[in-house]
C-alpha positions in Angstrom: -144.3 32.7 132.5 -146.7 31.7 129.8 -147.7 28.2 129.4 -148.5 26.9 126.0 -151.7 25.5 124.8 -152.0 21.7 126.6 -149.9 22.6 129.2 -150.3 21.1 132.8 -150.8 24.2 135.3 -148.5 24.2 138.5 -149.8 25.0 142.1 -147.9 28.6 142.1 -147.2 30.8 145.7 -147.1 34.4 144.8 -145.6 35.1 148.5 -142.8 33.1 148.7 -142.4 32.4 144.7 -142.9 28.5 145.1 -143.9 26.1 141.9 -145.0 22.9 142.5 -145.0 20.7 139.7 -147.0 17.7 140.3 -150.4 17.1 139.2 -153.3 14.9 141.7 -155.0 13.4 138.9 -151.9 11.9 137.6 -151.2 9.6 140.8 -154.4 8.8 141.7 -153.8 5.2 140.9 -151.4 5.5 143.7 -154.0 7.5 146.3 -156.4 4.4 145.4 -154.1 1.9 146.2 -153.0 3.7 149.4 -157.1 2.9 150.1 -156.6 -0.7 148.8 -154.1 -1.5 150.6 -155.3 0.0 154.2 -159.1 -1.3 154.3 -157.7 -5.2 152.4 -154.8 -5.5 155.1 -157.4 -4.4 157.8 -160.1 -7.1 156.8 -157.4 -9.3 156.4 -155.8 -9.1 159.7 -159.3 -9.4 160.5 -159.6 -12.9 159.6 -159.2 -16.1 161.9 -156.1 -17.4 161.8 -154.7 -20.7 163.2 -151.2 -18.9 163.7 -150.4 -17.5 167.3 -150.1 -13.2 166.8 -146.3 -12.9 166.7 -145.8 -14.8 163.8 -147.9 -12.0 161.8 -145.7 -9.3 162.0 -143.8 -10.0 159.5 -147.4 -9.4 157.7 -147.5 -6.7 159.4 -144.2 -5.3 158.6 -145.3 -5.6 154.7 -148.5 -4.5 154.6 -147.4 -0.9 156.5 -144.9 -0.8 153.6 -147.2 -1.3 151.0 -148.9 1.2 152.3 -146.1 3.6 153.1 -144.6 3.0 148.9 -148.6 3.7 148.0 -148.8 7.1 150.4 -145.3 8.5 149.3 -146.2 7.9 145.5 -149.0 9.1 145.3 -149.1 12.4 148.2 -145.2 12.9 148.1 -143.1 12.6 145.0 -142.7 16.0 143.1 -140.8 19.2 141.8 -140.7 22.2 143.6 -139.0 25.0 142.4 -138.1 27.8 145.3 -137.0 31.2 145.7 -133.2 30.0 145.3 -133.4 26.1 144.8 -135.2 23.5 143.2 -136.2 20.5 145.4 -136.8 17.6 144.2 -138.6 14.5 146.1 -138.6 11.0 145.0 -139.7 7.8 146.5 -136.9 7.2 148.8 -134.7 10.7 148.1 -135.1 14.5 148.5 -132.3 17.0 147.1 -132.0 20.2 147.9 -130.4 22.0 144.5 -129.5 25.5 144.2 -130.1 27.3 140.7 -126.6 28.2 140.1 -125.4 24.5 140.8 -127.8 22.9 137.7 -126.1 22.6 135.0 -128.4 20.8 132.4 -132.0 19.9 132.0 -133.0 16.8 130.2 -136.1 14.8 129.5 -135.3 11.2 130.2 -136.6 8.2 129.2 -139.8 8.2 132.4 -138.5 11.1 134.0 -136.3 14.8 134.4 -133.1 14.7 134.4 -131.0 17.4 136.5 -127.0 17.3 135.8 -125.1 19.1 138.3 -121.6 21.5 137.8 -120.2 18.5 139.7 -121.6 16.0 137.2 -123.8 14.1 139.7 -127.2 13.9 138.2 -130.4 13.7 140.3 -133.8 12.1 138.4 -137.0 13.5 139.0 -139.2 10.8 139.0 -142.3 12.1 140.6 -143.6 14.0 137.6 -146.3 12.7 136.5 -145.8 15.1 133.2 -142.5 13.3 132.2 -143.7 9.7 132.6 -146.7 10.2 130.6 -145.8 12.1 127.8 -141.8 11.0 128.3 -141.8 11.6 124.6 -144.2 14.4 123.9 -144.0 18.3 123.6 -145.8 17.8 127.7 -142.4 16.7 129.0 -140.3 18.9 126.2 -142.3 22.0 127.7 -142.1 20.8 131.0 -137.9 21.6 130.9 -138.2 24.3 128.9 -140.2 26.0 131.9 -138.0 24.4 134.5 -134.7 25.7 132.5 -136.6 29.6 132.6 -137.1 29.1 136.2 -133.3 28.6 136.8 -132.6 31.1 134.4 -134.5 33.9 136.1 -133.7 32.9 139.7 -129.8 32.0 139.6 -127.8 34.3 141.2 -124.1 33.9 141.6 -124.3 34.0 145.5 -126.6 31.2 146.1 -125.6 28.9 148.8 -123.3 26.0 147.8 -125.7 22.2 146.8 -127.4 20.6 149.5 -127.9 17.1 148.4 -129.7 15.2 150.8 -130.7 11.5 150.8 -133.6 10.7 152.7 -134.1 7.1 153.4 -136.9 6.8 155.3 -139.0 10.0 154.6 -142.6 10.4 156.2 -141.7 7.3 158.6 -145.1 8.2 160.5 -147.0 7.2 157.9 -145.4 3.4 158.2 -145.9 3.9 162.3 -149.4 4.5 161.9 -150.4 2.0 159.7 -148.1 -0.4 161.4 -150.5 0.7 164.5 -153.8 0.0 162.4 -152.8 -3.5 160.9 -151.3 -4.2 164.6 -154.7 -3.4 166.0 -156.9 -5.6 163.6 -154.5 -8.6 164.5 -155.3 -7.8 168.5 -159.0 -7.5 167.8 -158.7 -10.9 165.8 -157.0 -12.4 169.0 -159.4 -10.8 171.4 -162.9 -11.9 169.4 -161.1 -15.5 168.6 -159.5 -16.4 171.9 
């Protein structure tokens, strides 16, 4: 597959015949925030409070989901087109699609647009491509090469669509930092009391 002058380059596996789209540059804002949001809370929860500890976890609560938005956005969200499916993970959602079961792709308004056989449509919002050039020949040549992919790869025995919702994705991530800002209120308590 050529790519035309400008183009963003995808991570490619040569084994398995895996594209990733997604770029690291283009959510950094998000991997900075992630950053933000870990050392503020911490020095934060640091702070002497006049309020006993069980009436911060509802702090707590938000600041591990700050952080969880900050860690999916900017480490999770992307494209990946597979041997026989393309899989496609958003904030809160991941769908499994198989070639044969895409019927169109569009370039919407921040983001790719996949419209089934069935006529359900799944967004790609984690392309970092489409938001910033929504209107540009980056996002027009962004679904041309998706469209090539699914045309090469179909094949009219692929398994039927696999569309999964995943609520809570990566729910470590929110368990850990829950553990963090949890321990920065204890050591508050302990050096206070």
């Amino acid at each position: 597959m050529t790519d035309s002058p400008g183009a963003r380059p995808e991570r490619v596996n040569r084994r398995t015949k895996t594209v990733v789209f997604t770029n690291a540059g283009d959510r950094v804002l998000f991997k900075l925030l992630l950053v933000g949001t870990v050392i503020g809370f911490t020095r934060l929860a640091l702070e002497p409070s006049v309020i006993p500890w069980p009436e911060d976890l509802p702090f707590l609560v938000f600041a591990a989901a700050a952080g969880w938005l900050s860690f999916r956005m900017g480490f999770r969200t992307r494209v990946v087109a597979r041997a026989d499916e393309f899989e496609v993970v958003n904030i809160f959602s991941a769908h499994r699609i198989p070639y044969p079961e895409v019927d169109e792709i569009v370039l919407d308004r921040l983001s790719v647009r996949f419209t089934l056989r069935s006529g359900d449509r799944v967004r790609a919002w984690g392309l970092g491509e489409s938001f910033l050039g929504s209107r540009g020949s980056r996002g027009d040549d962004l679904v041309r090469r998706l469209g090539a992919l699914r045309e090469q790869r179909a094949t009219p025995h692929a398994p039927q669509g696999r569309l999964s919702r995943v609520v809570f994705a990566d729910w470590w991530v929110f368990v850990v930092l829950l553990i963090v800002f949890g321990a920065a209120v204890a050591g508050r308590q302990l050096i206070s009391g």
